[in-house]
C-alpha positions as CSV (number, residue, x, y, z in Angstrom):
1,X,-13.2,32.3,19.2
2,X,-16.4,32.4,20.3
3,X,-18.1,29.1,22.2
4,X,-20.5,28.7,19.6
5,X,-18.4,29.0,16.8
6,X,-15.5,26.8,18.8
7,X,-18.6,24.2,19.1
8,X,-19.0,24.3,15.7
9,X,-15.6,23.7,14.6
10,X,-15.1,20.5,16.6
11,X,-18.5,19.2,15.0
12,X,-16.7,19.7,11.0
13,X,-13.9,17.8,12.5
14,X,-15.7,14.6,13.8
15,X,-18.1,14.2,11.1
16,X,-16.6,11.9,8.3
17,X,-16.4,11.3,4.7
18,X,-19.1,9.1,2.9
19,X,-19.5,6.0,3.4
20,X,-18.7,6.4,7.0
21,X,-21.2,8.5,9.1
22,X,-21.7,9.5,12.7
23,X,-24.8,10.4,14.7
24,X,-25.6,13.4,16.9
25,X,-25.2,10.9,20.1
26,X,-21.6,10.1,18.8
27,X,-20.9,14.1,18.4
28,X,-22.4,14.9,21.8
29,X,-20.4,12.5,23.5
30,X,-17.2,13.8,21.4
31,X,-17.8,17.0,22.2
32,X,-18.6,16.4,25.8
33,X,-14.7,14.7,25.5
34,X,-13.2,17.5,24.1
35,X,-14.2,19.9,27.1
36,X,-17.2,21.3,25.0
37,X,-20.5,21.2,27.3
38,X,-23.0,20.6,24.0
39,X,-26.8,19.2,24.3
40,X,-28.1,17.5,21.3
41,X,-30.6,19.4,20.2
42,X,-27.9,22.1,20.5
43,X,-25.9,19.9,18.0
44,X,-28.9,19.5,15.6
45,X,-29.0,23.2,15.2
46,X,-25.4,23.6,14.5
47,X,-26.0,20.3,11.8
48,X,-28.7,21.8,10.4
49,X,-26.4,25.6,9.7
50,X,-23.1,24.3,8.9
51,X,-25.1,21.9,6.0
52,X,-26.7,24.9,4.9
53,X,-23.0,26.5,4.2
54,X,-20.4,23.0,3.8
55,X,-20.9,19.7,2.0
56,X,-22.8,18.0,4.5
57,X,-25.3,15.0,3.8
58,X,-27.7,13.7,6.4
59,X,-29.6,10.1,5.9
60,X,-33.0,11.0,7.5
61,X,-33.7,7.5,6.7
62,X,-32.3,5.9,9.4
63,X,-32.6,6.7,12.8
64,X,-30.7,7.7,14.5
65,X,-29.7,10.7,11.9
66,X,-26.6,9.8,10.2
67,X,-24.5,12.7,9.1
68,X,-21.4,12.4,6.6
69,X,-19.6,14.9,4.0
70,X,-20.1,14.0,0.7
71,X,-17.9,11.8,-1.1
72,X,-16.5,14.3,-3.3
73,X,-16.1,16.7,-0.9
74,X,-13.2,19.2,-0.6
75,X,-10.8,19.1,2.0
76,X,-11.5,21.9,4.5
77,X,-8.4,22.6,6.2
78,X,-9.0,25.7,8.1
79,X,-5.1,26.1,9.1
80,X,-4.4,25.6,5.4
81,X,-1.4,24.0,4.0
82,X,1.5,25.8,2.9
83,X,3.6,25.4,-0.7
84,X,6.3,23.1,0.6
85,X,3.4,21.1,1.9
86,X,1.4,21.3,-1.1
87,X,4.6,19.9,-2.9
88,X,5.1,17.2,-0.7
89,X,1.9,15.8,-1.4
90,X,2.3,16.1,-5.3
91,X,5.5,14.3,-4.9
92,X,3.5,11.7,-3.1
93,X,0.9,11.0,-6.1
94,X,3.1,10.9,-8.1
95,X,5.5,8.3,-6.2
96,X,2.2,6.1,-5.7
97,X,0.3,6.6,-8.7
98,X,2.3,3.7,-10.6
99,X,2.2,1.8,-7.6
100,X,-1.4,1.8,-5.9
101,X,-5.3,0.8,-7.1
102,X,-7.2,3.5,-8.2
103,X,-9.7,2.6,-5.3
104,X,-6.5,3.3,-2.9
105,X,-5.6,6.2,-4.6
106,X,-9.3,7.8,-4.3
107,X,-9.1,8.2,-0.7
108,X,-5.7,10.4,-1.2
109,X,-7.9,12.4,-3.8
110,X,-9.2,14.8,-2.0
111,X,-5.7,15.8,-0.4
112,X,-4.2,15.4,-4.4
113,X,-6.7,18.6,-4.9
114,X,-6.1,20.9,-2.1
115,X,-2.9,20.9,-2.8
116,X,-3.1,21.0,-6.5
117,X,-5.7,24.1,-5.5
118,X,-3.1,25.7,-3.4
119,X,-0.5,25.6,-6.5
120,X,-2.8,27.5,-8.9
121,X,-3.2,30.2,-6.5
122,X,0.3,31.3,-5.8
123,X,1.4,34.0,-8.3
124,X,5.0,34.9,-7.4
125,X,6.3,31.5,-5.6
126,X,9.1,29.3,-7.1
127,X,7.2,26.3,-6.1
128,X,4.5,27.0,-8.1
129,X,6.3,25.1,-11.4
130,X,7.9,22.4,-9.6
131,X,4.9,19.9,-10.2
132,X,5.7,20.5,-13.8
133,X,9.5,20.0,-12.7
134,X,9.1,16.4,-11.4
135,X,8.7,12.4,-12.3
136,X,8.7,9.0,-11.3
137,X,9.8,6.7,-14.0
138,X,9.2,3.0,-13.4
139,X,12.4,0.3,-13.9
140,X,10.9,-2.5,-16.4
141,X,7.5,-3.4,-18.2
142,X,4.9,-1.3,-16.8
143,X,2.0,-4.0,-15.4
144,X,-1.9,-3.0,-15.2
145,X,-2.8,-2.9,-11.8
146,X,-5.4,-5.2,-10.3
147,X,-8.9,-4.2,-9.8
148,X,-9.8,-3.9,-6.2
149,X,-13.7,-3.9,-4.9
150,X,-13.7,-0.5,-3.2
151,X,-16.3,-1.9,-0.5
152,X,-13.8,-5.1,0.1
153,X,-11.4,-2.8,0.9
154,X,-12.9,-0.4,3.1
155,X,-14.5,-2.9,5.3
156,X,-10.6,-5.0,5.4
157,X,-8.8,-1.9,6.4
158,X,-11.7,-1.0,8.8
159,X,-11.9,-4.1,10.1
160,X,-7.5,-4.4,10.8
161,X,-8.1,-0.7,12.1
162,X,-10.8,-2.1,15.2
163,X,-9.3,-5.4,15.1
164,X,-12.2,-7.1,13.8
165,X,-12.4,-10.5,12.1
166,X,-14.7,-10.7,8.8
167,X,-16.7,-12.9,7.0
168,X,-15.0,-12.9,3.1
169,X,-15.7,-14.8,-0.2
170,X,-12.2,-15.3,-1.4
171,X,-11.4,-16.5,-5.2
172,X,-8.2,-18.7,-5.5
173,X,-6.5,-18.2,-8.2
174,X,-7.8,-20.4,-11.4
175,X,-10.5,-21.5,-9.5
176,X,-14.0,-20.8,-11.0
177,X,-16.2,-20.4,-7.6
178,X,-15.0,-18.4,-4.1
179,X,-15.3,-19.7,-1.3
180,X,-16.6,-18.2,2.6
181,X,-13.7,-18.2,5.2
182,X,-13.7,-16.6,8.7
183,X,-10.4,-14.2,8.6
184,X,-8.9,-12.5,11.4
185,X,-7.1,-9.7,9.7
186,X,-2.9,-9.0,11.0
187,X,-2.0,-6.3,8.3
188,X,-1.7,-4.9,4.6
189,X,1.5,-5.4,2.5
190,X,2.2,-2.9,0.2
191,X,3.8,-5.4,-3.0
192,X,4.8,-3.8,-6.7
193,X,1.3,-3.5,-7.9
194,X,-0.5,-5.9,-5.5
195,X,-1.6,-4.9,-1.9
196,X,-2.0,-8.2,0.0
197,X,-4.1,-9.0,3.5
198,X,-2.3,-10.8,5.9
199,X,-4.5,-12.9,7.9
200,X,-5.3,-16.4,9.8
201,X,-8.2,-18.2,8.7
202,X,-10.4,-20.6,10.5
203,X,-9.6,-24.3,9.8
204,X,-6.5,-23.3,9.0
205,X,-2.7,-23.3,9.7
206,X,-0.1,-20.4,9.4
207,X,-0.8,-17.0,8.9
208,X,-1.7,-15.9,4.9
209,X,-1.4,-12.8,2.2
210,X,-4.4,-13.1,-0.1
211,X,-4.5,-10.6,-2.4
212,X,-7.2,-7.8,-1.8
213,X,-8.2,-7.6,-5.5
214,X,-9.5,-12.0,-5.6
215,X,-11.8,-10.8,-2.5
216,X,-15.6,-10.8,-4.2
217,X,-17.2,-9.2,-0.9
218,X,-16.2,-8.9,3.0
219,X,-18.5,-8.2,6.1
220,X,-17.0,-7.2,9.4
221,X,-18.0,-9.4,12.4
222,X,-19.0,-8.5,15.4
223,X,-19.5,-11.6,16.9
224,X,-15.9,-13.2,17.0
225,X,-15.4,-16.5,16.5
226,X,-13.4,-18.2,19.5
227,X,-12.0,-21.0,17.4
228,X,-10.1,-18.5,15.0
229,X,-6.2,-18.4,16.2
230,X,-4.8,-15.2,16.8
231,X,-1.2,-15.3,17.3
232,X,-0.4,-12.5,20.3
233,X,1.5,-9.4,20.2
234,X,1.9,-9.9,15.9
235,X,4.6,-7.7,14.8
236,X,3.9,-7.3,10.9
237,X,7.3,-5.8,10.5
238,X,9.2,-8.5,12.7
239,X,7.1,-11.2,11.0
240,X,8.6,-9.5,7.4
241,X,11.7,-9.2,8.6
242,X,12.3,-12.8,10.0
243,X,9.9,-15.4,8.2
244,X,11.2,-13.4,4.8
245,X,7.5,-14.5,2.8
246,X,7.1,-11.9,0.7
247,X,11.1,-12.6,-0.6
248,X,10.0,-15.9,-2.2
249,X,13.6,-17.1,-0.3
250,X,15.0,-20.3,-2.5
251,X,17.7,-20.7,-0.1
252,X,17.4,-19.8,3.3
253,X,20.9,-19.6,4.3
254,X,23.4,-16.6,2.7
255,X,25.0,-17.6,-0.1
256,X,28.6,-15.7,-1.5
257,X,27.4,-14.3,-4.6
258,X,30.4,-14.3,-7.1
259,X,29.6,-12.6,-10.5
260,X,32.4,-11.6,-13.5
261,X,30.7,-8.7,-14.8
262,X,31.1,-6.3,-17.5
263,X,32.0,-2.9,-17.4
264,X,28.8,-2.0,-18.5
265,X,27.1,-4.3,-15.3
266,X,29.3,-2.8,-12.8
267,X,29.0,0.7,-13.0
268,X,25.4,1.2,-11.6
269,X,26.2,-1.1,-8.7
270,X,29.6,1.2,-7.4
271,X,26.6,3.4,-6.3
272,X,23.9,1.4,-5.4
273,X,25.5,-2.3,-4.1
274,X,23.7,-5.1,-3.5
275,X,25.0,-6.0,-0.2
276,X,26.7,-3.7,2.8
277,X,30.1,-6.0,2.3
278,X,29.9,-6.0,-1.5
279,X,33.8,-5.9,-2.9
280,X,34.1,-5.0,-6.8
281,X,37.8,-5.7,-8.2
282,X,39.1,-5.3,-11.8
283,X,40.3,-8.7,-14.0
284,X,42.7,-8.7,-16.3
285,X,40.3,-9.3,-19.1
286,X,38.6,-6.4,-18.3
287,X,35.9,-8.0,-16.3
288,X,34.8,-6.8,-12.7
289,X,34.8,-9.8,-10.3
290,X,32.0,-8.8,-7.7
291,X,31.5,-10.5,-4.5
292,X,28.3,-10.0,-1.7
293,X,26.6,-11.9,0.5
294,X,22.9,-13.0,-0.2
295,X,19.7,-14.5,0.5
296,X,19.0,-16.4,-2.6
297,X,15.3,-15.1,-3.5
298,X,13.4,-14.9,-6.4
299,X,14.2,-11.0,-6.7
300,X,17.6,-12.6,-6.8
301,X,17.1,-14.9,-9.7
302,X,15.3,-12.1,-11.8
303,X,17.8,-9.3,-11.5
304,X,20.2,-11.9,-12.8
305,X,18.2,-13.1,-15.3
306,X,18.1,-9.5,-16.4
307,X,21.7,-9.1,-16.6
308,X,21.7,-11.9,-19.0
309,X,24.9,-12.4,-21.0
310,X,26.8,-9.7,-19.3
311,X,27.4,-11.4,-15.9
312,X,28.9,-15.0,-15.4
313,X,28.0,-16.9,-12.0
314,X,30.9,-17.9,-10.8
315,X,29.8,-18.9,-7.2
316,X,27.4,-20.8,-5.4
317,X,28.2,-23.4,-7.6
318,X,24.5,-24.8,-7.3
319,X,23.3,-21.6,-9.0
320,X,25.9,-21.6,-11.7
321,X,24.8,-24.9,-12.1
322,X,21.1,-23.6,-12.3
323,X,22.2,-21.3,-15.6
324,X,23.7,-24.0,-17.3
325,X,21.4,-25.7,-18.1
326,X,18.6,-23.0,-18.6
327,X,20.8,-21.4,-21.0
328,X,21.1,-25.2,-22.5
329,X,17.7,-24.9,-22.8
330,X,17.3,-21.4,-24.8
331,X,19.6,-22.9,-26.8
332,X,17.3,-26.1,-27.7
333,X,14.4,-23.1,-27.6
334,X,15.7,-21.2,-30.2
335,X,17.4,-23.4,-32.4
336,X,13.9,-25.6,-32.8
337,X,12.3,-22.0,-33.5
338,X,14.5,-21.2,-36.3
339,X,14.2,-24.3,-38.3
């Protein structure tokens, strides 16, 4: 490879996808980094060809030149990607395509092409059917996802990614008006269909999750503010794993889950248990008596509202308790319905 054309490679690579942009000062001194001696008016001339032949936009009115691709732009993988490759990221829309925002899902878009491009091109390959061959079927009612400002969540991410705090008008829920807070972003949790900041905010105590989609705008903040706690070394895993917040825990303690179940209940959980010492055993009336230790969470208390009438609680007896007297309840429920 030629030096020029070597030059001109690393120059494709550094320049971004709209909105972001870099100037020919941020390339030279990239370049210069990489072990390529370039001048910038060197650069400029390079800019100025490769636009003529790629998707390259430059905003001549601001100065210094700004230089992006264009939002739509392919993906130009030189190396290419190979069939196996091109599957796995099929595999991965469609595994986050139920999941995700479409403003999430845009920035995966242009990948979601090049390898949709690199399946219509292969004549003889097995692969090439398998998009056709595969499918990710959601478990329950199907819930519209929540609308997400594609500027609010740019500027989040790109503000967790240089450790920035923002400046964000955040919505409660129910209320009519946001409100401005100071918020030192800690991570993004990943939630069914809701992708939640987790954050401390100025004035206040304990870290937060708001969700991204009741932001109405962010601005990232150069100027930090000093009175905004930051706990040190935050683990966002660690903090998952041990404070349990996104479990909604009831009971903080484990609990022996005892359920009678019906055949019909037990079969899916001989392969999939609830719990690493989960025991199933046969009753004489047929029932399976099931026993695992639990958190109590609200995930808890909606898988066995789902099993409905074909599990009994049998132990804690606080929870068996619990079902009592909501099932007193549907009773009242229904029976005032009917008449």
């Amino acid at each position: 490879m030629s030096q020029t054309a070597y030059r001109q490679w690393l120059i494709l690579k550094e320049i971004p996808r709209y909105p972001d942009f870099i100037t020919t000062r941020e390339l030279e001194y990239r370049l210069n980094n990489e072990g390529c001696d370039a001048k910038r008016r060197t650069i400029q001339r390079d800019l100025d060809t490769l636009s003529s032949h790629f998707p390259l936009c430059n905003d001549e009115t601001m100065r210094p030149h700004r230089w992006y691709w264009q939002r739509d732009a392919e993906i130009q993988n030189f190396g290419g990607i190979d069939p196996p490759t091109a599957l796995t990221l099929k595999l991965v829309q469609a595994f986050l395509k139920p999941l995700l925002p479409e403003t999430t899902l845009k920035y995966m878009k242009p990948y979601f092409d090049l390898a949709e491009k690199v399946f219509k091109k292969i004549s003889d390959n097995p692969l090439r059917n398998w998009p056709n061959k595969i499918a990710v079927i959601e478990r329950g009612i199907k819930l519209n996802k929540p609308v997400i400002n594609q500027e609010v969540q740019k500027n989040v991410y790109e503000a967790l990614m240089r450790e920035k705090q923002i400046d964000a008008k955040y919505r409660k829920r129910d209320a009519k008006t946001s409100e401005q807070y100071r918020i030192y972003p800690l991570g993004i949790v990943c939630q069914h269909y809701v992708i939640y900041l987790v954050c401390t905010i100025k004035d206040r105590d304990n870290i937060r999750h708001l969700p991204l989609h009741r932001f109405e705008s962010v601005s990232i903040s150069d100027a930090p503010d000093p009175f905004l706690e930051i706990p040190e070394n935050f683990d966002l895993k660690e903090y998952i794993y041990k404070s349990k917040s996104f479990q909604y825990v009831l009971q903080p303690e484990p609990v022996r889950l005892k359920l009678l179940l019906k055949a019909r209940a037990a079969v899916r959980l001989y392969e999939t248990p609830i719990a690493d010492d989960q025991t199933i055993i046969r009753q004489e009336d047929g029932r399976q008596l099931l026993e695992a230790t639990v958190i109590h969470t609200m995930a808890l208390t909606w898988w066995l509202q789902e099993l409905g009438a074909d599990a009994e609680i049998v132990a804690p007896v606080y929870l068996r308790n619990d079902y009592i007297k909501m099932v007193k309840e549907l009773n009242e429920t229904y029976q005032i319905s009917m008449i």
